[in-house]
N, C-alpha and C positions, 0 to 999 in steps of 0.2 A: 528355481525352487525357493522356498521359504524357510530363510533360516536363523534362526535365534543364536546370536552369538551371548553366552551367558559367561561373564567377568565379576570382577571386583570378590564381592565374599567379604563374611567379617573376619579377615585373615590376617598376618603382619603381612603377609605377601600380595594384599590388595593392592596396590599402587603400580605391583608390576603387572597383576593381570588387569588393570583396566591400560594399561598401555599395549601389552599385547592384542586383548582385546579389540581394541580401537584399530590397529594395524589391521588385525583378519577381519575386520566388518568392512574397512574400503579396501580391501584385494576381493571382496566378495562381491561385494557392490559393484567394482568393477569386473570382476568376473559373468558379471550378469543377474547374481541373484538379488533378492527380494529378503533386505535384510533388517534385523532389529539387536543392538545393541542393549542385555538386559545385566542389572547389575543384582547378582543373585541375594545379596542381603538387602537391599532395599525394593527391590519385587516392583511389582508395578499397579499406583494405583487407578481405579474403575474400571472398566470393560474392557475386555483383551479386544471387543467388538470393535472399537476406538483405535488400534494400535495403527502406525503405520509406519510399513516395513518399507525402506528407504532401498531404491533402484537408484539404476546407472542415467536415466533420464532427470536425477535430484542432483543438484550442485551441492548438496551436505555433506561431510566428510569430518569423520569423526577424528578427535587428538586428543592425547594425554600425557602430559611429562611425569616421570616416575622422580619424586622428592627424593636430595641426598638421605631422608631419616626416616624410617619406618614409619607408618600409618598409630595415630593416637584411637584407637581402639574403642576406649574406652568413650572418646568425646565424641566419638561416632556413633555408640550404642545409645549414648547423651541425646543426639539431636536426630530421633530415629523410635516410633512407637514400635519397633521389631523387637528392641530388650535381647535377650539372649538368643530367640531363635535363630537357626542358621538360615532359613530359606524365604524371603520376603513372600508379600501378596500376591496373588496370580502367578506366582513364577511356574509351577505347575503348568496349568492351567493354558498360559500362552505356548509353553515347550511342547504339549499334547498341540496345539491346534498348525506347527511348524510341520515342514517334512525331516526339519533334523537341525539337531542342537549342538553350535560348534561349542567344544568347551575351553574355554582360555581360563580357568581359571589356574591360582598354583596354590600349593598349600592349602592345608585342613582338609574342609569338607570338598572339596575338589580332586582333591589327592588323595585322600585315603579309602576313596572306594564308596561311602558310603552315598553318595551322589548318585553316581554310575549303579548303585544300586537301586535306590529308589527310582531311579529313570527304567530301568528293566520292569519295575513292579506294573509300571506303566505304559510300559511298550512304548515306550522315546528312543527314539536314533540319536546317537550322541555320536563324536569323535573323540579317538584315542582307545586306551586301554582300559578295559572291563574293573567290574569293582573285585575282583579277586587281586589280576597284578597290578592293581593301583593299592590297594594295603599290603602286599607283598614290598611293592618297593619304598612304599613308604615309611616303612616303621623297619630302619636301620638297621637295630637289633638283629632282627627278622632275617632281612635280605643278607644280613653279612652271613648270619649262619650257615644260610642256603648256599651262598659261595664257597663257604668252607667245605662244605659237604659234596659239593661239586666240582672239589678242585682249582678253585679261582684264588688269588693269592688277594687277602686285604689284608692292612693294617689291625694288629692285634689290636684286642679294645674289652673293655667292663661297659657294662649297665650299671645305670645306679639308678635306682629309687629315693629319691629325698625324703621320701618316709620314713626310710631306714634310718636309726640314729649312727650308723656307722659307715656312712655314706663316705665319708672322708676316710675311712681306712679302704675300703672299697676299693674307690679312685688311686690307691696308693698300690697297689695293685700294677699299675701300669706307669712304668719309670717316668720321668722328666725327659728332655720337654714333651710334651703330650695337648691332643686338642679335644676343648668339651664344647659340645654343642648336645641342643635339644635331640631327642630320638625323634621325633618326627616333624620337624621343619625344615623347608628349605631356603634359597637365595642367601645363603649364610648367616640367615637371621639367630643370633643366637650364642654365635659362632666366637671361641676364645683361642687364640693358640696360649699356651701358658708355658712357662719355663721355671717358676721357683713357685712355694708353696702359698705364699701371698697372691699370685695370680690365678692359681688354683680355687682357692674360696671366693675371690671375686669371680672367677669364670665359671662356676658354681650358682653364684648366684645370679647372675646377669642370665645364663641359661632356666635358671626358674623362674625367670619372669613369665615363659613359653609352653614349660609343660614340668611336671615332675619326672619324666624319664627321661635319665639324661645319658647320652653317651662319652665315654672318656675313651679315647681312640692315642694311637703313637703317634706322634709326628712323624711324618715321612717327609724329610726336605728334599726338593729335587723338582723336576719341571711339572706343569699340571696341564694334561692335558684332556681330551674332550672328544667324547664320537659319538656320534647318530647313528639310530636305525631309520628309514622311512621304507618302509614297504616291503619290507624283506632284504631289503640292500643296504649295507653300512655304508656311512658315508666317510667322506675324509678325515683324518684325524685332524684337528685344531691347538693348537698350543696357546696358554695366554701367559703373557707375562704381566703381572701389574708392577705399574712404574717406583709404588711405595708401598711397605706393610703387603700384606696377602690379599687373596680376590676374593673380598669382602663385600657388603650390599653396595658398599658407596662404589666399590669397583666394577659390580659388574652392570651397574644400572647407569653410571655418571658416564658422557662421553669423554674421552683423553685419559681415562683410568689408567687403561690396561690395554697393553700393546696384544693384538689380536693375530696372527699367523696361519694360515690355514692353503693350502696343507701345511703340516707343519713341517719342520727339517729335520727328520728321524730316518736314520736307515730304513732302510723295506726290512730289513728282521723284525725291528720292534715297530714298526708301523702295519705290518702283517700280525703278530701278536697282540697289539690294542685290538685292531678290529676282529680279529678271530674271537678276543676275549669278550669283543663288545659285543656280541651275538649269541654267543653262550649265556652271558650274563640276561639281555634281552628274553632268553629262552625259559632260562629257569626260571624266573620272573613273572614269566607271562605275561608280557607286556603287548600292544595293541601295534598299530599300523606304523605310529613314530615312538621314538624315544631317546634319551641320550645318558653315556653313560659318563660316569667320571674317573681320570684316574689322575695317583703320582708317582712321576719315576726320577728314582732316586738316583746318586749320585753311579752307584754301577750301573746304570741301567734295568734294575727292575724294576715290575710295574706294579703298582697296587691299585688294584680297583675299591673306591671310596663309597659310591653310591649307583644307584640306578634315579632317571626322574621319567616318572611319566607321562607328563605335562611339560614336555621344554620351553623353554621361555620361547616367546614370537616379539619381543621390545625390538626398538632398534637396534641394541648393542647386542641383541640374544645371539649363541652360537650357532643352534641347529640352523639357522636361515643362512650363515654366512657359510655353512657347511657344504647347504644345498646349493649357493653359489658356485660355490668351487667348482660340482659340474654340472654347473647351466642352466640350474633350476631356481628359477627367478620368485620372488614371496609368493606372487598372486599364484603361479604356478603351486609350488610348495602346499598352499591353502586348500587348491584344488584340487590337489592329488591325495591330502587326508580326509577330504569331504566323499571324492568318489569312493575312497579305500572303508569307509563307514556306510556309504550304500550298499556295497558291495558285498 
């Protein structure tokens, strides 16, 4: 079949979805299908009549390395007649004339739904989770409440609003050490742990670079670990430990970061509790065919669930692939069992 893999985006998180990207266009390719690799902020230009979707008969084969440092955004809207929209030319356009549109992308308009929206207005097959539990899980805020409400134990936390001039009393609200990151970014772009009140205004502002809603969350010190749904089944739980500082962008995207473990080495109590958790969370969520959730468990062993993502990374260092590993389910496999799970 014919399928549009659609990556990159004007996002901070472009870098990793044109590496994911890349990865699911040749498990496709070699799966069989008839593929096109589109970069959804810069679209494509002339005739989608022109395009050509690259089979297992082409020796082409797509790559991308994800930079240790966030994508320059701005020098990209620079050398790009796009300007602020989100969706390049034709990008529509070629997704209608596909039988289904893999989405790799992470962050913004990928993730918060309103993609997956627009693709419904148009009757596009897409993969993953609908535009409901993709702004469910992405907007932090949001999803923590839903947990509360449901029993799921996270990390206390405030919102702030940078608008508000008392943003800093706000944030004070929630003791030291404490971590602020953007309310709706992911791959920890954003992301501060702070421990005195100097690091605080800096993590403060390093987070407004990303968005004005920012979240000020407890630190929970203790191991951090990781589970996938794919298809109604949790998978293994995953443990990473990164070798220096926290599992930050440069750790989870650079190879040799972060010592990666899977299964991980947890009693079956708490490794039956992650995943029981990691389904519930998936549920209320509402999340689509994959997903992965995140937690941290602290020094006695409780578990706090941090986030939900809708879009799990597919890079080389990404977890849910290493998950599906564990039992037997190889990328290209993995690829093809979300493509039929979106036919289906």
């Amino acid at each position: 079949m014919k399928i549009v893999v659609i990556a990159g985006g004007l996002s901070p998180e472009r870098d990793v979805s044109l590496s994911s990207g890349a990865l699911i266009a040749n498990a496709l390719i070699e799966n069989g299908h008839e593929t096109f690799l589109l970069d959804l902020y810069k679209g494509l230009d002339g005739s989608r009549e022109n395009v050509c979707f690259l089979h297992d008969g082409l020796p082409d084969r797509f790559s991308y390395t994800v930079p240790e440092k966030e994508p320059d955004l701005a020098l990209l809207r620079a050398g790009s007649d796009n300007g602020n929209a989100l969706i390049g030319p034709n990008v529509i356009e070629l997704c209608r004339a596909a039988d289904l549109v893999f989405i790799a992308l992470h962050g913004d308009i990928g993730e918060n739904g309103k993609l997956q929206a627009l693709f419904d207005i148009y009757g596009i097959k897409y993969t993953g989770t609908g535009y409901q539990g993709s702004m469910l899980a992405m907007d932090k805020d949001l999803s923590k409440e839903l947990m509360v409400q449901n029993g799921v134990c996270t990390p206390e936390w405030v919102l702030l609003d940078l608008a508000n001039p008392d943003c800093i009393g706000e944030a004070a609200r929630i003791s030291l050490p404490c971590v602020v990151k953007p309310c709706g970014c992911g791959s920890s772009v954003g992301v501060s742990l702070v421990y005195d009140a100097t690091e605080l205004h800096e993590a403060l502002t390093l987070a407004a670079r990303y968005e004005q809603r920012i979240i000020v969350e407890r630190l929970i010190e203790g191991r951090e670990c990781q589970v996938g749904v794919l298809n109604g089944e949790v998978l293994p739980v995953i443990e990473i430990i990164p070798h220096e500082g926290f599992y930050d962008y440069a750790a989870k995207y650079q190879k040799g970061r972060a010592e990666e473990i899977c299964p991980a080495h947890l009693d079956a109590a708490l490794t039956k509790h992650l995943q029981e958790t990691t389904l519930k969370v998936h549920d209320i969520l509402k999340l689509g065919s994959y997903s992965r959730i995140d937690f941290l468990v602290d020094r006695e062993g409780a578990a706090y669930c941090l986030e939900a993502n809708s879009l799990p990374g597919m890079t080389p260092t990404s977890l849910l692939p290493q998950e599906a590993a564990a039992v037997g389910i190889g990328y290209n496999e993995l690829c093809e069992r979300i493509v039929r799970a979106a036919l289906g």
